[in-house]
DODOTI-787844 format. One line per 8 residues: number of its first residue (from 0); their letters; for each residue z, x, y of C-alpha. Coordinates in nm, 4 decimals. Layout:
! DODOTI-787844
NUM = a = Z,X,Y  ...
END
This chain:
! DODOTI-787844
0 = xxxxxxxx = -0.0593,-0.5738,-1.9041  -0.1593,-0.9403,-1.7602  0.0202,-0.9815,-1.4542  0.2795,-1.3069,-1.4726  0.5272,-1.4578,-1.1814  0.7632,-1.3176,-1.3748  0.6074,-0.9593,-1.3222  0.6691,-1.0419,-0.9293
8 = xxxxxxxx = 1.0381,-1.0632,-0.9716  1.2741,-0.7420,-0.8924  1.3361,-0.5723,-1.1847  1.6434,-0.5077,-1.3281  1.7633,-0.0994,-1.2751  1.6590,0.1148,-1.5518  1.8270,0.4278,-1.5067  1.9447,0.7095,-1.2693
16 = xxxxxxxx = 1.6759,0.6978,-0.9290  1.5237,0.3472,-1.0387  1.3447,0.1679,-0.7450  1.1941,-0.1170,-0.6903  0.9593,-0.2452,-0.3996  0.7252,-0.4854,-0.2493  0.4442,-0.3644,-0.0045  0.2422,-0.5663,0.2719
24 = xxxxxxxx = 0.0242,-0.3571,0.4603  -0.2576,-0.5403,0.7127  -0.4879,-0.4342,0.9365  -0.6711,-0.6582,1.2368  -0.9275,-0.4568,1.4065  -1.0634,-0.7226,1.6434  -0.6542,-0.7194,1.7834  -0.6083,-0.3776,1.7219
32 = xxxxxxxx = -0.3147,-0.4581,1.5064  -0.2017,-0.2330,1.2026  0.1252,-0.2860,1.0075  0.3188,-0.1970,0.6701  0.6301,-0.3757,0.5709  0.8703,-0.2958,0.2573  1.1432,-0.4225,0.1061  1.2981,-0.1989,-0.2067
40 = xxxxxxxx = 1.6105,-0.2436,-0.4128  1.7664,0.0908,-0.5434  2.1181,0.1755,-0.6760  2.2405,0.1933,-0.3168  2.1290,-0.1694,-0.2048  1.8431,-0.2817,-0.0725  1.5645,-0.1352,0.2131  1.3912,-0.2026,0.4465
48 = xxxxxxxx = 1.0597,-0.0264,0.6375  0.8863,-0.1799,0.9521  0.5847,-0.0139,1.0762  0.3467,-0.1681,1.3435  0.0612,-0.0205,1.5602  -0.1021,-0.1793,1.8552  -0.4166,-0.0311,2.0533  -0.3792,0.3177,1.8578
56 = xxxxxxxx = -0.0209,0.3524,1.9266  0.2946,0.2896,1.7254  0.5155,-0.0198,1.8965  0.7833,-0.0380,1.6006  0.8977,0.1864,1.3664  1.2429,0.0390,1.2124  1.3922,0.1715,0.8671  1.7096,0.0093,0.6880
64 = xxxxxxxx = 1.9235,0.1214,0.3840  2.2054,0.0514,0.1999  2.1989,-0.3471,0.2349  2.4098,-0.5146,-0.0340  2.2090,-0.6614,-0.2669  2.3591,-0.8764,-0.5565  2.0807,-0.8714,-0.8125  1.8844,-1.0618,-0.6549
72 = xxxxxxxx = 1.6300,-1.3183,-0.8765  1.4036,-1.3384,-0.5873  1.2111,-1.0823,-0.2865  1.2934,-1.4233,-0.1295  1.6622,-1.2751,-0.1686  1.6215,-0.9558,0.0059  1.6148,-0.8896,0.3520  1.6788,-0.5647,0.5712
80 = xxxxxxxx = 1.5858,-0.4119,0.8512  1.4340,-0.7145,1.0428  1.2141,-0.8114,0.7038  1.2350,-1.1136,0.5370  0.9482,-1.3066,0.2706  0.9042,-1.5851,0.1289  0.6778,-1.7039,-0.2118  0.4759,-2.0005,-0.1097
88 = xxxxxxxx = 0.2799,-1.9983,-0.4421  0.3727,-1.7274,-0.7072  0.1175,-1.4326,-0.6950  -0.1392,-1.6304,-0.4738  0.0724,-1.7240,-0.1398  0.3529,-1.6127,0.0672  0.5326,-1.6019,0.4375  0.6306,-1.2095,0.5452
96 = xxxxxxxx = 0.8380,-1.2772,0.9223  0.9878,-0.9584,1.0905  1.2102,-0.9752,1.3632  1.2689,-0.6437,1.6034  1.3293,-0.5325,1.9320  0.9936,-0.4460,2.0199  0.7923,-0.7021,1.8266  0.7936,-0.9582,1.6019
104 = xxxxxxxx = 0.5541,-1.0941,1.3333  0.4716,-1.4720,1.1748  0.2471,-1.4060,0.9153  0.1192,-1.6214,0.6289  -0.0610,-1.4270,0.3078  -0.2986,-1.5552,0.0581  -0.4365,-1.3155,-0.2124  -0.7919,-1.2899,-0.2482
112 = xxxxxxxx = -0.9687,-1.1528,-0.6018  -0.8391,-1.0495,-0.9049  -0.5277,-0.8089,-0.9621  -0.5563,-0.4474,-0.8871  -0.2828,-0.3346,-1.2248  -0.1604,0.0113,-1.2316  -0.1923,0.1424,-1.6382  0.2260,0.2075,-1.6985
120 = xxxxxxxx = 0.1068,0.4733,-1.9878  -0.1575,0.6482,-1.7593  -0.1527,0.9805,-1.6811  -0.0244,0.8765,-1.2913  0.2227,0.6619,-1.3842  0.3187,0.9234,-1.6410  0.3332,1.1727,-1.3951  0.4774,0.9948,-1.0554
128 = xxxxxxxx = 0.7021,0.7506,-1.2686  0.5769,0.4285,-1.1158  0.4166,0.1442,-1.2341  0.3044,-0.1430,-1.0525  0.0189,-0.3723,-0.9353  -0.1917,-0.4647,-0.6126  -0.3410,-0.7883,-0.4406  -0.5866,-0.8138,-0.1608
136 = xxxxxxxx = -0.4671,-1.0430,0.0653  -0.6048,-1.2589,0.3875  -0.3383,-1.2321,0.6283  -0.3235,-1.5044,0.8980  -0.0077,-1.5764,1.1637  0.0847,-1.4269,1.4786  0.2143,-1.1111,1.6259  0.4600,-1.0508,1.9487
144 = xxxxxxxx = 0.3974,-0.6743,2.0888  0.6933,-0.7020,2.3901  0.5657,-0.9850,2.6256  0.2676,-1.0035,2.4146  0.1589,-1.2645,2.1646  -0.1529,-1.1763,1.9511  -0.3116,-1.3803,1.7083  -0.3695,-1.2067,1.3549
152 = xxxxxxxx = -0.6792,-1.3065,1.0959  -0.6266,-0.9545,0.9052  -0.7629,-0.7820,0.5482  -0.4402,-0.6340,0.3596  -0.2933,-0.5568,0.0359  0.0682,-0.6910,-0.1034  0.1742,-0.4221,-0.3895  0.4705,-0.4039,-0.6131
160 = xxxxxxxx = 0.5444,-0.0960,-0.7303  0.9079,-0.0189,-0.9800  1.0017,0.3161,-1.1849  1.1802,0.6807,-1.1167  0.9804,0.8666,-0.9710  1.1188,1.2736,-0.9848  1.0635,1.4413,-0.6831  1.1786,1.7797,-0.8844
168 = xxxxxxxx = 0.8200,1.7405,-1.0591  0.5928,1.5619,-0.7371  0.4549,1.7393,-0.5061  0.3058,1.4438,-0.3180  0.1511,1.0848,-0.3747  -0.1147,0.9467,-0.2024  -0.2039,0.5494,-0.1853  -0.5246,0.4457,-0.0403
176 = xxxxxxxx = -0.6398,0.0629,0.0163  -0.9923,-0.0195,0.2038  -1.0056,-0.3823,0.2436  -1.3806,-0.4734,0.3541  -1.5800,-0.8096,0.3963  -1.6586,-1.0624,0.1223  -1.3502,-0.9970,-0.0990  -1.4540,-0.5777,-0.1551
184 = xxxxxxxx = -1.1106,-0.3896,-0.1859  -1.0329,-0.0636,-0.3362  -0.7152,0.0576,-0.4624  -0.6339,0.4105,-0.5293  -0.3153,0.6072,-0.6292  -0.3069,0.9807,-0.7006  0.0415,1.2134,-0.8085  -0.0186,1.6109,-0.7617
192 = xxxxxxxx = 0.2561,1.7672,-0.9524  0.4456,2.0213,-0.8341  0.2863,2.3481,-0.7941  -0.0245,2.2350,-0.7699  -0.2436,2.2940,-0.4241  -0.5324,2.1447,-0.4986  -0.6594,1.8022,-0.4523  -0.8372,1.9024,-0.7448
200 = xxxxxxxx = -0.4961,1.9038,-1.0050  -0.4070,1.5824,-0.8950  -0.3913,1.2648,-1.1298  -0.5779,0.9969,-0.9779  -0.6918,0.6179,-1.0205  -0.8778,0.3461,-0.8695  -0.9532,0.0138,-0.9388  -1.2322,-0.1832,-0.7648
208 = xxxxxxxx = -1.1639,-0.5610,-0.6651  -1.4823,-0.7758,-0.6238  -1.6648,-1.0558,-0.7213  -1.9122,-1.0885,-1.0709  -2.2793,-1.0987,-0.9009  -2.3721,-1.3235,-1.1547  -2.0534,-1.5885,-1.1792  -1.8635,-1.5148,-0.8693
216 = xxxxxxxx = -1.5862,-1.4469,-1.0556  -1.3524,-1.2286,-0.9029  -1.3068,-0.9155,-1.0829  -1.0861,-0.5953,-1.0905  -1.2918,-0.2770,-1.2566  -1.1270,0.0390,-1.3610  -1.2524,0.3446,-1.2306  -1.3106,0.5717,-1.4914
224 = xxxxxxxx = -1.3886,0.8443,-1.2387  -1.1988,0.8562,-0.8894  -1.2756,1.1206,-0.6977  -1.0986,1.1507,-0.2938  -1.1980,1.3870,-0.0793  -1.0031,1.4026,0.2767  -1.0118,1.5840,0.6296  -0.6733,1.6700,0.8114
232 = xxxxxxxx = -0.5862,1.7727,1.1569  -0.4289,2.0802,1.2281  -0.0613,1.9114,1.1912  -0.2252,1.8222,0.8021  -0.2182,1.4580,0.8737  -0.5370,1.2747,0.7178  -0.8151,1.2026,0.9576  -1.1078,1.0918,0.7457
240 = xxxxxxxx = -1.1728,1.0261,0.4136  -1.4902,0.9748,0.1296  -1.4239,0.8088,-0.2385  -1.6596,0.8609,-0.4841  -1.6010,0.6012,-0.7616  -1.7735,0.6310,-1.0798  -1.7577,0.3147,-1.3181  -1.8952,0.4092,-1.6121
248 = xxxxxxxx = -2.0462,0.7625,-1.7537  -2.3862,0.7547,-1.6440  -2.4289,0.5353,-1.3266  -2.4233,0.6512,-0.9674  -2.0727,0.5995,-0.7883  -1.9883,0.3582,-0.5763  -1.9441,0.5243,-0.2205  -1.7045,0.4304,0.0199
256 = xxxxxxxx = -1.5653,0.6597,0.3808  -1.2986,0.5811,0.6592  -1.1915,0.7626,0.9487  -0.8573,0.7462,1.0826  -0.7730,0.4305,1.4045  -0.4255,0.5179,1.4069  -0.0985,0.6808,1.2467  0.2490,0.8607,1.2810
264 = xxxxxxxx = 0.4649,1.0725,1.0471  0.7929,0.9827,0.9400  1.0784,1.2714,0.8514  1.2657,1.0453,0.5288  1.5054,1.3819,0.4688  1.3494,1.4968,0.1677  1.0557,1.3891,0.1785  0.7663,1.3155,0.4641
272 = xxxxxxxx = 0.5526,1.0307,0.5148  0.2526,1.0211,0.6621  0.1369,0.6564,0.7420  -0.2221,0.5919,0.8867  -0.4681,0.3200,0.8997  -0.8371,0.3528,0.8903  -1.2020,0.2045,0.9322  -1.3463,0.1870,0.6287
280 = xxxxxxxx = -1.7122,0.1463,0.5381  -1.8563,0.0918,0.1951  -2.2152,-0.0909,0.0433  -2.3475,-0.1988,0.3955  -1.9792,-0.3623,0.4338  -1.7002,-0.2759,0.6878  -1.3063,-0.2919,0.6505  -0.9831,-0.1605,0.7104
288 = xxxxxxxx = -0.7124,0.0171,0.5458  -0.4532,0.2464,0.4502  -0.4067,0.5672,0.3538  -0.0434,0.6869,0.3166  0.0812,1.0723,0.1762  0.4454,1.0783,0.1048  0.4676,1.4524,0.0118  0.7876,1.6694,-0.0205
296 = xxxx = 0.9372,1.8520,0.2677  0.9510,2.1800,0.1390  0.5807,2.1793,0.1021  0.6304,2.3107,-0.2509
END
């Protein structure tokens, strides 16, 4: 699909365990500042998920649910837990302000590059029921951590993601984002089905944001070939992390690995989430990112 304002908009519920969400997740590794927001709507209301990290440690962790929610037209109509946003400039600009006991944020986001679109008829969509897209974004404002103010001038990614996913058939989902210098991004989603052990028997795919050497265009490229390989603790949270990304059939991949700067895990009943940001290095460029595993409780 081309990605319109329209595509931005919440989407109207399309069955039993429809969901629909907007992502900002930012990373500032001169202030040592790391963060994810969301905002959903489900048949229960709307959401809301805080997460912020200062010098290696979690300062805020704040979830929200059940928020009435009257069909809203807008993400500029949906707040909860201490989240609101606002559209400055449909899929280019927008405000994000949280508001919590612990800290705050003031943050202004512009995307950067082309548009990082998830294939609705892929075999991960398919298989975790989600579609959705992702923008690299320049994120700019200012932080409170308790009596603290810190200026941000962060790399980040805003994503919108919508569908039913079925836990019943998911074993886990990853979603990785390295965000380097120069307007280099990566985007990468992977579903392993239930059953499955492997990284190996997962469904996986990337898309690589950059610029045309030749034009300066900005540019998103499929990857025809993702491949993820990752290191965990002995709790299984991720610690480091190497993509191998193979454009086309007969070139050499495009390399890219991270190590872990910081991280928690959330228990979400069902299922468990956990969150981490990372140093990422890729082509003689440095960045940061995420790398998130939401993966079943049961372990099944």
């Amino acid at each position: 699909m081309t990605v319109s304002p329209q595509d931005d908009a919440p989407r109207p519920a399309a069955g039993d365990g429809f969901s629909d969400a907007v992502t900002v997740a930012f990373g500032d590794a001169r202030a040592d500042l790391y963060g994810i927001a969301r905002l959903g709507l489900a048949e229960n209301g709307a959401s809301g998920l805080a997460i912020l990290f200062h010098g290696g440690e979690p300062v805020t962790v704040r979830a929200e649910g059940g928020i009435a929610a009257d069909a809203p037209s807008s993400w500029d109509d949906v707040s909860a837990a201490g989240l609101d946003t606002e559209t400055v400039e449909p899929l280019s600009a927008w405000r994000l302000h949280f508001a919590g006991d612990d800290a705050s944020l003031d943050l202004d986001l512009r995307a950067v590059g082309a548009i990082a679109e998830l294939d609705p008829e892929g075999p991960v969509a398919r298989t975790g029921g989600m579609a959705g897209f992702d923008q690299a974004v320049h994120v700019t404002g200012s932080a409170t951590v308790g009596d603290q103010r810190v200026a941000v001038d962060a790399l980040g990614q805003r994503g919108r993601s919508w569908g039913a996913p079925d836990w019943d058939r998911i074993a886990l989902a990853r979603t990785v984002g390295a965000w380097l210098d120069d307007g280099l991004a990566v985007s990468l989603a992977a579903i392993r089905p239930a059953g499955a052990a492997h990284h190996a028997d997962e469904e996986v795919a990337a898309t690589i944001l950059d610029h045309d050497p030749e034009t300066d265009a900005p540019r998103a490229i499929p990857v025809l070939d993702p491949r993820l390989s990752t290191t965990y603790d002995a709790d299984g949270r991720q610690t480091a992390a190497g993509l191998e990304l193979f454009v086309d059939e007969e070139g050499f991949p495009r390399r890219a690995a991270g190590e872990v700067r910081c991280g928690t895990t959330l228990d979400l009943g069902r299922l468990t989430l956990h969150c981490a940001f990372f140093r990422w290095r890729m082509e003689g460029r440095v960045g940061v990112g995420r790398y998130d595993v939401l993966a079943r409780s049961d372990g099944s």
